[in-house]
N, C-alpha and C positions, 0 to 999 in steps of 0.2 A: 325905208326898204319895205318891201311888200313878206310878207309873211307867209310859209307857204310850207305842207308837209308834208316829207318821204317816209315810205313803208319798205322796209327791205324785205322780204320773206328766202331767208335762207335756207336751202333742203338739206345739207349735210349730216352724214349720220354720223364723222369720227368728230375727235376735239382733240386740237383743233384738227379743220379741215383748208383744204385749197377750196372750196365751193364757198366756206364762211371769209376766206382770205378773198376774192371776187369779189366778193358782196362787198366788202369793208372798201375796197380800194374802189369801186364802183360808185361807191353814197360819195366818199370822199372826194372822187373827182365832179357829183354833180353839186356835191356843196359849194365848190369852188366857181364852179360853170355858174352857179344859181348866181352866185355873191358878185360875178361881172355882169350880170342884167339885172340889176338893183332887188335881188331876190336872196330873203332869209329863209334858210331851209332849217326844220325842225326834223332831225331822223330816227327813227325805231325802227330798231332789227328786229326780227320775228326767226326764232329759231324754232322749225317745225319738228327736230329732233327733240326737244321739251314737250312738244303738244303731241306729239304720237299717241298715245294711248289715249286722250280725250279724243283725237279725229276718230281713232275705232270708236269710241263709244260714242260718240255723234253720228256717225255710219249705224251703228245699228240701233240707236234710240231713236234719231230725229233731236236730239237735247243736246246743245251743247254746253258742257262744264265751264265755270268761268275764267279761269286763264281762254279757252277759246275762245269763248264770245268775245271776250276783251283784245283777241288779236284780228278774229274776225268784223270787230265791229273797228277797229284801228285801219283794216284797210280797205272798208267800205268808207272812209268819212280822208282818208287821205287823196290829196293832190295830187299825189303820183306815187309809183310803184317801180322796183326793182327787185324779178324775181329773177333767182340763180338756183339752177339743179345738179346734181350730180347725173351725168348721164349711163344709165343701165339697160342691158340690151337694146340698144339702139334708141332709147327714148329716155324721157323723163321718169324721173325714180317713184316709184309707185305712194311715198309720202306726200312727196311734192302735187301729185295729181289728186290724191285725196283732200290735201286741203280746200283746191278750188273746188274739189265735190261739193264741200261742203257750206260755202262760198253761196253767199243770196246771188240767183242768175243776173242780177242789175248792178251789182255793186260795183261793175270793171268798168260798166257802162262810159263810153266817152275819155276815162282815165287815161293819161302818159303812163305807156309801160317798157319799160326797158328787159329784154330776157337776154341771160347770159343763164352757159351752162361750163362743167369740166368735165374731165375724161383725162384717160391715160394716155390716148390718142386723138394723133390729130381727125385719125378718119372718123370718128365721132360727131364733126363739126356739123353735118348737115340735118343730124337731128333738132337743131334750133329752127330750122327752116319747115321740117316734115313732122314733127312732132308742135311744139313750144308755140309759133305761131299762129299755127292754126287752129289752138288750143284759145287761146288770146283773141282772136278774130273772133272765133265763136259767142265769148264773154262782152264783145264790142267794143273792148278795149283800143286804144289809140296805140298800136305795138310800133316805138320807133325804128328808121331802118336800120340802124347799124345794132346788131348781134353781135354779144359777146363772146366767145370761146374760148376758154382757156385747155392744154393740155400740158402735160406736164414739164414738156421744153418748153413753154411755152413765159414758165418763170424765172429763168434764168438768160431770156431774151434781153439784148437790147432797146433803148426804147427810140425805137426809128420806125419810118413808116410801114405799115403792114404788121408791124409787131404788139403785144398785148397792150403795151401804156398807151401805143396812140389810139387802138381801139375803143378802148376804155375813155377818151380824152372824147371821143368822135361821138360816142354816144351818149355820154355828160351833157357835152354838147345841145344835142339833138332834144334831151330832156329840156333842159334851161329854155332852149327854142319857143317848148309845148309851154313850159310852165305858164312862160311870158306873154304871151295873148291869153290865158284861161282865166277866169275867177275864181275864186275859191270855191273847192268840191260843199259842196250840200247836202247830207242826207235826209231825206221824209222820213217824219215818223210815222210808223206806220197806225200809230192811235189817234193822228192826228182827223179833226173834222174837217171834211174837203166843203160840207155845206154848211149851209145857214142850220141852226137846229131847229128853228121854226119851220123850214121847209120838209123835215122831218113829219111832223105834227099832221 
């Protein structure tokens, strides 16, 4: 089987929360998706309620402390990505959008990303579309089309079409898809010599 790894980055702030329960039942469905197109997936959660107070202080240093680098450099070197938000005022939660602040502008570059968000309501949902995407698009990310949203009937649903499990099933899916033509994600180092060191001289 081909080898291949997910980065979940979840923004919840309670514990537990519905936005880290998304996330959980999200990896789990594209492990399953990966494992029928001959694909091992490796998954790390990234809970950005831990890293809060490093993302401030990388906001106002330029430095990030090392739990961050280590998540930051986790989801630049990963094969694909699933971020889930808590949606507030009609957008993404101001943790959640600080991470990607803080985020190298290349590192989304070409990457499968899946976004899903919660809310207490359903009217909530089209912030995935006018917030989340376009956010992603920006980044150069590969955003697959099926969005997730969850509200809070929305867990006590059956799982028939239209409802949260096939959603979740749909965009599993659509990852496994991406995985399966890409190669494995690559990072440059950035110390590396792109010339000859002779041509230096």
């Amino acid at each position: 089987m081909k080898q291949r790894t997910l980065v979940v980055v979840s923004a919840g702030l309670s514990q537990p929360s519905s936005t880290r329960l998304l996330a959980d039942q999200l990896s789990a469905a594209a492990v399953t998706a990966a494992a029928g197109s001959g694909i091992e997936l490796t998954v790390r959660v990234v809970e950005l309620r831990d890293l809060a107070h490093d993302i401030a202080n990388h906001l106002l240093t330029g430095f990030p402390p090392a739990d961050l680098k280590d998540a930051l450099d986790a989801v630049a070197g990963a094969d694909a990505l699933i971020a889930v938000t808590p949606i507030f005022t009609a957008s993404y939660s101001g943790l959640f959008k600080s991470f990607f602040d803080v985020l190298d502008k290349d590192a989304l570059t070409d990457k499968p990303v899946v976004i899903a968000a919660t809310a207490g309501t359903a009217r909530h949902s089209l912030a995935l579309e006018h917030a989340l995407r376009p956010m992603f698009a920006y980044l150069h990310a590969v955003v697959v089309p099926t969005a997730v949203f969850a509200a809070s009937d929305d867990w006590g649903a059956d799982s028939a079409d239209g409802t949260l499990a096939a959603r979740i099933t749909r965009a599993a899916s659509e990852l496994a898809r991406e995985l399966d033509h890409r190669e494995p994600a690559t990072v440059a180092d950035p110390f590396a010599l792109t010339v000859d060191f002779k041509d230096l001289l």
